[in-house]
Each structure stands twice: as C-alpha cells, then as structure tokens.
C-alpha positions in Angstrom: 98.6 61.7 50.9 100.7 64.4 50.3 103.0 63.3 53.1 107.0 63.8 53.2 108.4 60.6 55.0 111.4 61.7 56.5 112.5 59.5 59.1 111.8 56.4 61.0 109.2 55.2 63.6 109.2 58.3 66.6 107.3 56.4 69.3 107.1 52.7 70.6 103.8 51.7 72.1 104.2 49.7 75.5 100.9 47.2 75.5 99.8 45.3 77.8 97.1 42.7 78.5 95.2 40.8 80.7 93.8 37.1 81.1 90.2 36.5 80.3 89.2 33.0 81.5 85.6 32.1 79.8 84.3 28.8 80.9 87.6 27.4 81.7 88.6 28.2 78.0 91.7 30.1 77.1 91.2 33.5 75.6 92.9 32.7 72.1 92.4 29.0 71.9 91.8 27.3 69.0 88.9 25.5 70.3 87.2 28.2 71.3 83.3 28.5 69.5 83.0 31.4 67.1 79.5 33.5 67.4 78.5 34.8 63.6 80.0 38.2 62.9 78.5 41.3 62.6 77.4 41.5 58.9 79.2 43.2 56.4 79.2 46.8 55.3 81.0 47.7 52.2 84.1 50.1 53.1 84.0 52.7 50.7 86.7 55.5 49.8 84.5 58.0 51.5 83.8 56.3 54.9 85.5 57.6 57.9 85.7 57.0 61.4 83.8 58.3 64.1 84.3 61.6 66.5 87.6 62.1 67.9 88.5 60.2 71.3 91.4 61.1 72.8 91.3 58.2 75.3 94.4 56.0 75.8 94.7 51.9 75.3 93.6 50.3 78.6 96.8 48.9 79.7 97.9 49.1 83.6 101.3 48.5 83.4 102.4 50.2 80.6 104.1 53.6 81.8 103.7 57.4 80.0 106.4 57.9 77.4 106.2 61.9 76.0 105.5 62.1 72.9 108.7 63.2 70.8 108.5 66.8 69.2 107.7 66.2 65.2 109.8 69.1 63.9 110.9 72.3 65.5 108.3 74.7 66.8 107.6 77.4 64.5 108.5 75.0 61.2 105.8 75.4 58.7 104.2 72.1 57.5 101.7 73.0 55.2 100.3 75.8 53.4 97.2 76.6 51.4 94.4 79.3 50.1 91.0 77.9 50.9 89.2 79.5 47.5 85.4 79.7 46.3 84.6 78.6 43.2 83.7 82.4 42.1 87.0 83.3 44.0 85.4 86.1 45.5 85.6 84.6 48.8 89.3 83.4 50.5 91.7 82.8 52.8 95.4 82.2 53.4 96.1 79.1 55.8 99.1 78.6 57.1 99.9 75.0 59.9 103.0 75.6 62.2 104.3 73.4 64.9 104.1 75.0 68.5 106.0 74.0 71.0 102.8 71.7 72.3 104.0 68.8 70.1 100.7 70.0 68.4 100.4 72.2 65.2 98.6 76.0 64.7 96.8 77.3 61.8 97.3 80.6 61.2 95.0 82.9 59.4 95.3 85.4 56.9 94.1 87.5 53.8 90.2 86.7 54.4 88.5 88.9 51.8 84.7 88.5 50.6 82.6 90.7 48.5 79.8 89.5 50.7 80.1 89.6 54.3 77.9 87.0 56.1 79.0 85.2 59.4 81.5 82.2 58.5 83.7 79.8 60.3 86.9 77.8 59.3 86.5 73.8 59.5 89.4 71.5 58.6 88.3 68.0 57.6 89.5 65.0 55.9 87.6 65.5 52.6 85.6 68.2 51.2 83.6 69.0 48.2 82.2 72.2 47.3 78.5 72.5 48.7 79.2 69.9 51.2 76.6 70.4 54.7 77.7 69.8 58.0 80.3 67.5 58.8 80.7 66.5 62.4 84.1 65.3 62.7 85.5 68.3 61.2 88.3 69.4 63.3 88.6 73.1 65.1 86.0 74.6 63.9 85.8 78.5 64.5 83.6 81.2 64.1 83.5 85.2 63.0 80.8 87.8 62.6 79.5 89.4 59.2 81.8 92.1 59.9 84.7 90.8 61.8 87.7 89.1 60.7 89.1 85.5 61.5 91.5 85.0 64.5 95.1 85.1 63.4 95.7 81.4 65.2 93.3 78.3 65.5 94.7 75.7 66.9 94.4 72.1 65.7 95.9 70.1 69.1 92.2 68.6 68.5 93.9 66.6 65.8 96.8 65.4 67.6 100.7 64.9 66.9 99.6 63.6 63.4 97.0 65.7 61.7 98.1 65.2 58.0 94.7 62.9 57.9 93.1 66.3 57.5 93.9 67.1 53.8 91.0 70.1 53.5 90.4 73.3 55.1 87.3 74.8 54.5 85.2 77.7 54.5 81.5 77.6 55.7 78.5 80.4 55.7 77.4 80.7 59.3 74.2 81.0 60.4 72.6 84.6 61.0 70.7 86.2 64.1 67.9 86.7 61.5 65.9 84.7 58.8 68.2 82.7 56.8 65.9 81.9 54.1 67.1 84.1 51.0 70.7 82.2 52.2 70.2 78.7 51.2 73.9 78.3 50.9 74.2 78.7 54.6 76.1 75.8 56.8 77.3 74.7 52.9 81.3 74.6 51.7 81.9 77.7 50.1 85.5 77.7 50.0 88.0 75.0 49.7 92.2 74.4 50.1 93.5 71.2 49.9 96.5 70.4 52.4 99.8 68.6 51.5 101.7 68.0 54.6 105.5 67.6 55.7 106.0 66.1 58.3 107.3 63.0 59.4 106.0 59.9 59.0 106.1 58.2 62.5 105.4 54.5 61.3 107.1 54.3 57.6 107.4 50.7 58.0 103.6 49.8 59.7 102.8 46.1 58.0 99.1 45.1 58.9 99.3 40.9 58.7 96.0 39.2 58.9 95.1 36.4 61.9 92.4 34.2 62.8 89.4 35.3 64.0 89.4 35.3 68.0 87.5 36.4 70.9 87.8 40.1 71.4 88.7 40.5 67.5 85.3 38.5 66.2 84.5 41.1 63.0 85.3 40.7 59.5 88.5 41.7 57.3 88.3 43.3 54.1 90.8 44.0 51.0 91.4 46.2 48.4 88.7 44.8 46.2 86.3 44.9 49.1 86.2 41.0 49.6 85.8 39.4 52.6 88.8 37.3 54.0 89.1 33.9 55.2 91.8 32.7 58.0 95.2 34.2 57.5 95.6 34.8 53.6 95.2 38.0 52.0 96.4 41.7 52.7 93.2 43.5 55.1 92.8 47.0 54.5 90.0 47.3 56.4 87.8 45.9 59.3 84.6 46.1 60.4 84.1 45.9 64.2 82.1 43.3 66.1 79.7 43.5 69.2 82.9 42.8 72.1 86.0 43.6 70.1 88.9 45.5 72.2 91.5 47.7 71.4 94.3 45.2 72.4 92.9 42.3 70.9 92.6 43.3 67.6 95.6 44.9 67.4 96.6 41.7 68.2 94.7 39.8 65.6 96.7 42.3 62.8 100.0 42.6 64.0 100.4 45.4 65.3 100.1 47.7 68.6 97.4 49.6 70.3 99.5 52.8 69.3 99.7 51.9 65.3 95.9 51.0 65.1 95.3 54.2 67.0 97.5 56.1 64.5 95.8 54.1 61.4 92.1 55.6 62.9 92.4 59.0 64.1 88.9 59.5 64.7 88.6 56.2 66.5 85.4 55.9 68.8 85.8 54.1 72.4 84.1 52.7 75.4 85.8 52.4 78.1 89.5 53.3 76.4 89.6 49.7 75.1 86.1 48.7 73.5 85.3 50.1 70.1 82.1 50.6 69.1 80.1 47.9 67.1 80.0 48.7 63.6 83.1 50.2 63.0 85.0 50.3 59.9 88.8 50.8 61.1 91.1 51.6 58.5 94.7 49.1 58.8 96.1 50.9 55.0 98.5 53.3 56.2 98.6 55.0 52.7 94.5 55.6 52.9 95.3 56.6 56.6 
C-alpha cells in the first residue's frame, strides 16, 4: 500500500454492548434459527465502500479517548505530481500533518497549456479518463483563469488517509456549452500516493465465527469462496438486512474501532447498523 509501519497499535477502542432478548432466546445462542443470508456478490479488487460517515460505534458506556497525534504537525507524509498523459497539464501535491491530528494537501506548480475550470479530487483508485467518483475525498474547484488554493485540507479522510493512494486532476464544467469538451468531469491528470505514516493496527488478525444474529451475511476469502462455520481466513464480508457494527465485529474478532479502520468509507444507520449489501473489507493489507 505504500505504507511505512513504524510503530505499534496508537488507539484502543472501548466497546460496549447491550442485551437483545428475542423470544426468550439469547442473543448468541446456539440454538438460535438462522434466516437465509443476503445473496452473494462477488468482491472484486475494484469495489469499495460507500460515502464517508463519520459517525461513532453506538456504545453508551464507552468514554471519548483523543485521538493520539500520528507524527508531528508540519511532517510531510507523502508527496506526488499528479501528470496528464500529454504532460501538458500538472501539479505538485504535497500531504502534511497539521496540528488537527488531520493531514493538508498543499498545492503547487499547476501549469496547463489549456486553461479550462478544474478541480483536485483525491480518491482511492484512479485511471486516466475515469468520470465522476462520488467518494472522492476533498474535492476543490478553480476558474479557467485562476490558480488552485495553496492548502486543501483532507480532515474529510480522517487520522488515517493512506486508503487514498491517487490524487487527481478533473476538467470542470464551464458557464457555457460544453460540447466541443467531451473530456469534461473525466481524469486528466493522475499521481499516485505512497504514504508514511504509522500504521496504527500492525498486528489486526481478522478470525472467522459462526454466523449469529446481528452478523447474519456471508464471509468471503481470497479466492472469493464462500466460508462455512469457523475455518478459513475472511477477507471480505457482505452485509445482511440487521447486521450491527458491534456484532460483527464480534463475529471476526475484532473491535468496532479496527472494522471502522478496515472500511473507511463505511456507510451507517443509526451509528451501529450498516447498510444491507455491503461488502466490508477485514484484509488490512487491501485496506
């Protein structure tokens, strides 16, 4: 991922849960009926999570902790020249830690031999000629004839925004007819960004467990097969019609806080339902 792991696990995630009683039945017993999962929809290496939520786990008991500064404000932690394939279009992007516990881009050298309005996007993937992408991160906009702002900042992507590993270049739309532009709203330049920054969950292991209420959907591996009871390695998971935050963290081991850091982008209800159909990702290195 282009990612510099450089010391242990920064935060610990306090969760906590409550007791469901349905039909006099325990919330995790064995003997509890099993409704037929949602059915299954491939993951695929270019499937990612819905728009950012910035909702916390449900948990009532659980107390605030501050979020520990990653590096010291003003360290640089990545650096790239988003590029068009002609090269006549660019610009210099640098990503500094503020003193937020968030990170900055700063912009500069943006040249073009054709001025046309354009924004900056930063997403997880990219290709050139790409449309729109709406869970690109901090997207900003300039005239024809101005110049980029010096800072954009990227708090939108949290403490940990190495998952975005492109920043890109976009043609705008214009105030007139955009016809004769058919590149418009279309990748034109592209950077690729290779983080340093610490890696807050070096040692994350993602264990599989039985299905259970709350955590009904199915488990995937590498090779895309569906797994059965508690053997295999799951890399992936699709979400069913009922499934909480807390309960399938549960189900794989590990805390609200990991599976949050695992999926980003993760979409809520509530702060503790996700939405039905969901692929989560539980491979940190495909994080």
């Amino acid at each position: 991922m282009g990612r510099t792991r450089t010391r242990g696990a920064t935060a610990v995630a306090l969760v906590g849960a409550s007791t469901l009683l349905l039909a006099g039945c325990s919330l995790f017993g064995d003997d509890a009926p099993l409704p037929a999962p949602t059915g299954h929809a491939a993951p695929s290496a270019s499937a990612t999570p819905g728009p950012v939520d910035g909702s916390a786990a449900a948990d009532a008991t659980a107390q605030p902790v501050a979020a520990p500064q990653a590096v010291p404000t003003g360290t640089v932690v990545a650096e790239t020249d988003a590029v068009s394939k002609s090269g006549d279009t660019a610009v210099h992007v640098k990503v500094v830690a503020n003193d937020h516990g968030t990170f900055d881009a700063e912009l500069s050298g943006y040249r073009t031999t054709q001025p046309q309005p354009m924004s900056v996007e930063f997403r997880r993937t990219a290709q050139y000629g790409d449309g729109y992408d709406g869970r690109a991160v901090s997207t900003t906009r300039w005239g024809a004839q101005a110049q980029p702002p010096a800072v954009v900042s990227l708090s939108a992507a949290g403490a940990d925004p190495d998952w975005l590993r492109t920043v890109v270049l976009v043609p705008d739309q214009s105030d007139g007819d955009d016809s004769d532009r058919p590149w418009a709203h279309k990748v034109l330049a592209i950077g690729t960004l290779s983080w340093s920054i610490p890696d807050p969950e070096p040692d994350l292991h993602v264990t599989l467990g039985k299905a259970r209420p709350g955590a009904y959907g199915y488990a995937f591996d590498a090779a895309d097969e569906t797994l059965r009871g508690t053997t295999g390695t799951p890399v992936s998971y699709r979400v069913n019609q009922g499934d909480d935050l807390i309960t399938i963290a549960k189900r794989f081991g590990v805390t609200v806080a990991q599976l949050r850091w695992l999926n980003p982008q993760m979409e809520t209800e509530g702060d503790d339902w996700v939405i039905k159909g969901t692929l989560l990702n539980l491979d940190p290195a495909t994080r």
